[in-house]
C-alpha positions in Angstrom: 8.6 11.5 -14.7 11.1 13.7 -12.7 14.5 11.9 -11.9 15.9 11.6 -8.4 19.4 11.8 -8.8 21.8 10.0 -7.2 24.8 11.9 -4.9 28.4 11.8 -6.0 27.9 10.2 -9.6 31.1 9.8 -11.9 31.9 11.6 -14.8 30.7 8.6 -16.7 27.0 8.9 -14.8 27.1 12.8 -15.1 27.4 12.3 -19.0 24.1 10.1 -18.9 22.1 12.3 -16.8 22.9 15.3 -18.8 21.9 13.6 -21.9 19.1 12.3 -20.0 18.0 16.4 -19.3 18.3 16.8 -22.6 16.0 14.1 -23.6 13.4 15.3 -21.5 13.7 18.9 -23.1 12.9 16.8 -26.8 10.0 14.5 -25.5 8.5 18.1 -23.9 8.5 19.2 -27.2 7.9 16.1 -29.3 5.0 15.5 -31.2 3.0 12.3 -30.6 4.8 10.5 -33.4 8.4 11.2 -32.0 7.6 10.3 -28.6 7.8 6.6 -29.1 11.3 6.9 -30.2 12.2 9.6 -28.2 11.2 7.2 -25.1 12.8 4.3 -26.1 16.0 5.9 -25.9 15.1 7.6 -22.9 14.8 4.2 -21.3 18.2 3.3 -22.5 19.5 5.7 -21.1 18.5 5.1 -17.9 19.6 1.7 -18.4 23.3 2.5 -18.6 22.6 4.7 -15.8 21.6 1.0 -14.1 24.6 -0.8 -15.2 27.1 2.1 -13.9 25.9 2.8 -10.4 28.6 1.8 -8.4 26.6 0.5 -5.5 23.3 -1.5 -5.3 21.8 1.4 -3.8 22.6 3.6 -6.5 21.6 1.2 -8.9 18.2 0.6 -7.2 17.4 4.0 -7.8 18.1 4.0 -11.3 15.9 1.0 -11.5 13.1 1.8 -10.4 13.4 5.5 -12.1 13.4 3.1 -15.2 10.4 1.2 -14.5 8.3 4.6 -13.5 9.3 6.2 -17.0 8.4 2.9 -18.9 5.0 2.4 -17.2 4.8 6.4 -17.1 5.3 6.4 -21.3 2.9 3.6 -21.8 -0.1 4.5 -20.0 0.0 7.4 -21.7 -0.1 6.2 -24.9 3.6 7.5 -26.0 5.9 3.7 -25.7 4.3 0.6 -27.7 6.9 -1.2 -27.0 7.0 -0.2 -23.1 4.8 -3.5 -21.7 7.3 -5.6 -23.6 10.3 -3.9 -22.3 9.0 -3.9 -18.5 8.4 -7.9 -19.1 11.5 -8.2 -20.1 12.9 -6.6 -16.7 11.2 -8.3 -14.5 12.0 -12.0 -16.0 15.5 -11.1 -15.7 15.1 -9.5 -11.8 13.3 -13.0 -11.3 16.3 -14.7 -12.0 17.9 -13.2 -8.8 17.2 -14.5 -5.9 15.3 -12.1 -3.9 15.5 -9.0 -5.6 14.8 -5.9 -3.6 13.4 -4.0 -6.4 11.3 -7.1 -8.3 7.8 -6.4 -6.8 8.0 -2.2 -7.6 9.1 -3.8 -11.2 6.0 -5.9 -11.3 3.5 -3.4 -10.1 4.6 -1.0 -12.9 4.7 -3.6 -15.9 0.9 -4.8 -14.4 -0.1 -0.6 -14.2 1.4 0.0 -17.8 -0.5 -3.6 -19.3 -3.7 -2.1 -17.4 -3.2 1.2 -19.1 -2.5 -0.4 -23.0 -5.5 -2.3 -22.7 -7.8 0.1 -21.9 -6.6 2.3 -24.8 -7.3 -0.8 -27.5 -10.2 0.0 -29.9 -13.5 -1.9 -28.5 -11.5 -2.5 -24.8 -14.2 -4.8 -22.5 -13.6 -2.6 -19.8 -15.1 -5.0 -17.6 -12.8 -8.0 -18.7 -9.8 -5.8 -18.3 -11.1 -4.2 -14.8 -11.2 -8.1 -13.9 -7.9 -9.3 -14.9 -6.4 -5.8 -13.2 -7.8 -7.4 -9.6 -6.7 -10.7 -10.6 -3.0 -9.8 -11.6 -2.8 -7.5 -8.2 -4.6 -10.4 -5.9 -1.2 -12.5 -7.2 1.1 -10.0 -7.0 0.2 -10.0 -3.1 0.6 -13.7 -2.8 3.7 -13.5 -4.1 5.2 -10.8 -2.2 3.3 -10.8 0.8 5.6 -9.1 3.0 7.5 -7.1 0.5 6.9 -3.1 1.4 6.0 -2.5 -2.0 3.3 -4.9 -2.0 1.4 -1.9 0.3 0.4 -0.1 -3.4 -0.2 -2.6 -5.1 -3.0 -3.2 -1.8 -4.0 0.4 -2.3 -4.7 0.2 -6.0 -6.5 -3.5 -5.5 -8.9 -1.5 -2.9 -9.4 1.2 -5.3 -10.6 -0.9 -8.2 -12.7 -2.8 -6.1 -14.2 0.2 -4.5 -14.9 1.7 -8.1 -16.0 -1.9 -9.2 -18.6 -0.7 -6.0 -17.4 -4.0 -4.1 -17.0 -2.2 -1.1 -17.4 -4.8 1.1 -14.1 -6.1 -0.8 -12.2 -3.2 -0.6 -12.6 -2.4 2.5 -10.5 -5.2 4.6 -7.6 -4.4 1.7 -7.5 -0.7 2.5 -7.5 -1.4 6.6 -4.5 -4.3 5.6 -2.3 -1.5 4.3 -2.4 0.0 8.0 -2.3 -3.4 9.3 0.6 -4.6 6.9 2.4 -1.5 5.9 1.9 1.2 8.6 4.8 3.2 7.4 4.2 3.1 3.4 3.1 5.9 1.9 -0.2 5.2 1.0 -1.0 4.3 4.5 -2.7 7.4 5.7 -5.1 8.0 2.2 -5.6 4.0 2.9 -6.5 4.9 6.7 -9.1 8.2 5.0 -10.9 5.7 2.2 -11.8 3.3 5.3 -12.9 6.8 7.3 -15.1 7.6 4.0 -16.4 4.5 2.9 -18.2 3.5 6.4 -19.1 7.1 7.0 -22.6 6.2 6.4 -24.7 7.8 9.0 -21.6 9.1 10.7 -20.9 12.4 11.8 -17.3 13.7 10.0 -15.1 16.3 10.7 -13.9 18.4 7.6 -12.3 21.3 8.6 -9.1 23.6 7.7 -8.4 27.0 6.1 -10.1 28.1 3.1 -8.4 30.3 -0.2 -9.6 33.8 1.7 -7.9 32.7 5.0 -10.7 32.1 7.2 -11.2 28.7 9.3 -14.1 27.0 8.3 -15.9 23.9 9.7 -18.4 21.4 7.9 -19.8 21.3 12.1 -20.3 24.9 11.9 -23.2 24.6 9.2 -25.2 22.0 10.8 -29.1 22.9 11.5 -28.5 25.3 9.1 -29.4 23.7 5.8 -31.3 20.5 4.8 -28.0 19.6 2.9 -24.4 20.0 3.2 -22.8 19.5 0.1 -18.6 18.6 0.3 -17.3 19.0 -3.1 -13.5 17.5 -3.5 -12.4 19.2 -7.0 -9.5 20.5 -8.8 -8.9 22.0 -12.0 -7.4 19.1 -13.7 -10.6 17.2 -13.4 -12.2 17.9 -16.3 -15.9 17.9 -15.1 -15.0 19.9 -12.8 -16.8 23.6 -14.6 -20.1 21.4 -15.0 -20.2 20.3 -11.2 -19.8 24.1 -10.5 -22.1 25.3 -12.6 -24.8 22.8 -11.5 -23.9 23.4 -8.0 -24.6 26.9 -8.1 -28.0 26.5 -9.9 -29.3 24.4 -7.0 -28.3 26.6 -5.0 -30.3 29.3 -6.6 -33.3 27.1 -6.5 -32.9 25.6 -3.2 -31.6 28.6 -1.5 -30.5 27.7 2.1 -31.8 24.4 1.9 -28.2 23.6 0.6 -24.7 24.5 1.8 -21.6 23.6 -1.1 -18.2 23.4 0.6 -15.8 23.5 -1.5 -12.2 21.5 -0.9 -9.7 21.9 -3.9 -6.8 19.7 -4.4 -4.9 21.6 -6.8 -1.3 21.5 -6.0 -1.3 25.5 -6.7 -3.8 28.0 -4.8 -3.5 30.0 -7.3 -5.0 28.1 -10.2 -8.4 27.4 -7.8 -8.8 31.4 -7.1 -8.6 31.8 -10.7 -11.4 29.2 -11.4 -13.7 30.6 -8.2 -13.3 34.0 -9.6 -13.9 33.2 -13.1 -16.8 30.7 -12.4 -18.4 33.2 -9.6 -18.4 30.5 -7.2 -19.7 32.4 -3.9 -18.9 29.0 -1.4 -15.9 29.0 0.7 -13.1 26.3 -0.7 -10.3 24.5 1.8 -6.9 24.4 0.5 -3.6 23.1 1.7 -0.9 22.1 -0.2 -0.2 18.7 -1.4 -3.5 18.1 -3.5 -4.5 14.9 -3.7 -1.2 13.7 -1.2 -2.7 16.6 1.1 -4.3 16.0 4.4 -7.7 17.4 3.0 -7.2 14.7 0.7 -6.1 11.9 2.8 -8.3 12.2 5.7 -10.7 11.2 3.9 -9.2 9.2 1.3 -10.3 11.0 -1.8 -8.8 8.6 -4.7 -10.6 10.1 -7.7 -12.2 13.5 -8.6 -15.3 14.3 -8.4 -16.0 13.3 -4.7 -19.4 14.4 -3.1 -19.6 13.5 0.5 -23.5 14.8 1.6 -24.7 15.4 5.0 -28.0 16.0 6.8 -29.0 18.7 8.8 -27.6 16.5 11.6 -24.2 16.2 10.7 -24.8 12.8 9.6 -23.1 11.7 6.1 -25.9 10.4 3.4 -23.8 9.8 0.8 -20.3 9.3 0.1 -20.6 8.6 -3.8 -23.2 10.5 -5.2 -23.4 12.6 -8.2 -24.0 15.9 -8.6 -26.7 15.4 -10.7 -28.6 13.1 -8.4 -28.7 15.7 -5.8 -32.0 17.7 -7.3 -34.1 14.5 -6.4 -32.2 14.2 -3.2 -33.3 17.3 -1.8 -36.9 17.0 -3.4 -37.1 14.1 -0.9 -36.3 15.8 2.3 -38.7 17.5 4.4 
């Protein structure tokens, strides 16, 4: 997790924060055995950062830095001790009235507990997936009108949406504009509600693709039976199997199907390499920002794959199918 550094520290902080560089350099090259350790301090560290900001401002910062490194370290399997420590913090922010920073504080010790569980041998995803929405449906009550409250919204709508309760998720992702027009999740939140009752919709998908030309999901209507919109990026790691099946449809549909590609990769560069080296012949829309980019958030891609499929209408079919379910699809058009 990247620091944001406060302006005009003292000598004291400046001490901290270089130690705190250098702590990062270790846990880059720590192996998984170190990295509890290497962790813990790390989040001491940041904790006498905390206790020597001058001003509550400062001290905010520092805070939250510390709860995003704890929750950070734990859902990736590197702090068993991290849940504990983030309880810890937020019993003692509870004891001040008010606290500006208790509800960030909250949503991270509820995201790192989420994470640990799932990574327990024999984890009842289900059970856990339940207690996530319970823990975020009284996180909201609590702090209904706390600004931070808008992600912990976002990520209710997206586990209800993946629990396919979209009915649910729906209302909760239209809140955040309601609620929390200015947050930072409000414009994906304003795209998943775009997506999610796109159902026999025509959608505009449109922008500049890796070659530099304009392309328009409009432009391929009547053209094809299908039109394929494949979210990807190289991170995802199914992403060389969708590509691959892709392109054998294609070879055995021919123009009954049209693949646009839009890649979320934060560098162009990486998702040239991957066309070239895959031989993907489909044009692929790319701004920067991946999944934070307008591609992204107009439609309010939350997870990779996403396959949005229209008719030869324009209208959407499908905003969650697979990639392997789309062989049957097009054996059932006409």
């Amino acid at each position: 997790v990247g620091e944001v550094v406060p302006m005009g520290l003292s000598e004291a902080e400046q001490e901290l924060v270089g130690q705190l560089e250098l702590m990062d350099r270790q846990l880059a090259a720590a192996s998984a055995a170190q990295k509890a350790e290497l962790n813990r301090k790390r989040a001491d560290l940041i904790e006498q950062l905390v206790q020597a900001a001058p001003s509550a401002g400062q001290k905010s910062i520092w805070l939250r830095q510390l709860a995003d490194t704890v929750s950070a370290a734990v859902q990736a399997g590197d702090y068993p001790g991290g849940v504990e420590r983030l309880g810890a913090l937020t019993r003692q922010l509870s004891q001040k009235d008010g606290h500006p920073d208790i509800a960030y504080v909250t949503i991270r010790l509820l995201s790192a507990s989420y994470g640990e569980s799932l990574q327990r041998p024999g984890a009842d995803y289900e059970k856990i997936q339940q207690k996530w929405i319970d823990d975020l449906t009284q996180l909201m009550v609590r702090f209904p009108n706390n600004p931070d409250t808008a992600e912990a919204m976002f990520q209710l709508a997206i586990a209800l949406e993946f629990a396919g309760d979209t009915d649910k998720a729906i209302p909760w992702y239209r809140k955040i504009n309601n609620s929390f027009p200015k947050s930072a999740v409000a414009a994906k939140a304003a795209g998943a509600v775009r997506r999610l009752e796109a159902k026999g919709k025509v959608i505009q998908v449109a922008g500049t693709s890796l070659d530099g030309n304009r392309v328009d999901v409009a432009s391929f209507r009547g053209r094809s039976k299908l039109v394929v919109v494949h979210y990807w990026a190289s991170w995802a790691e199914s992403y060389k199997e969708e590509m691959q099946l892709l392109k054998q449809l294609q070879a055995r549909h021919g123009s009954d199907l049209v693949v646009l590609g839009v890649n979320l990769d934060m560098d162009a560069s990486v998702a040239r390499k991957v066309i070239t080296d895959l031989r993907v012949s489909w044009p692929q829309l790319f701004e920067k920002g991946g999944m934070d980019s307008r591609l992204a958030n107009e439609m309010g891609v939350v997870s990779l794959p996403t396959l949005l499929v229209i008719d030869a209408t324009g209208k959407v079919l499908h905003t969650d199918l697979h990639v392997t379910k789309l062989e049957k699809l097009l054996g059932t058009l006409k």
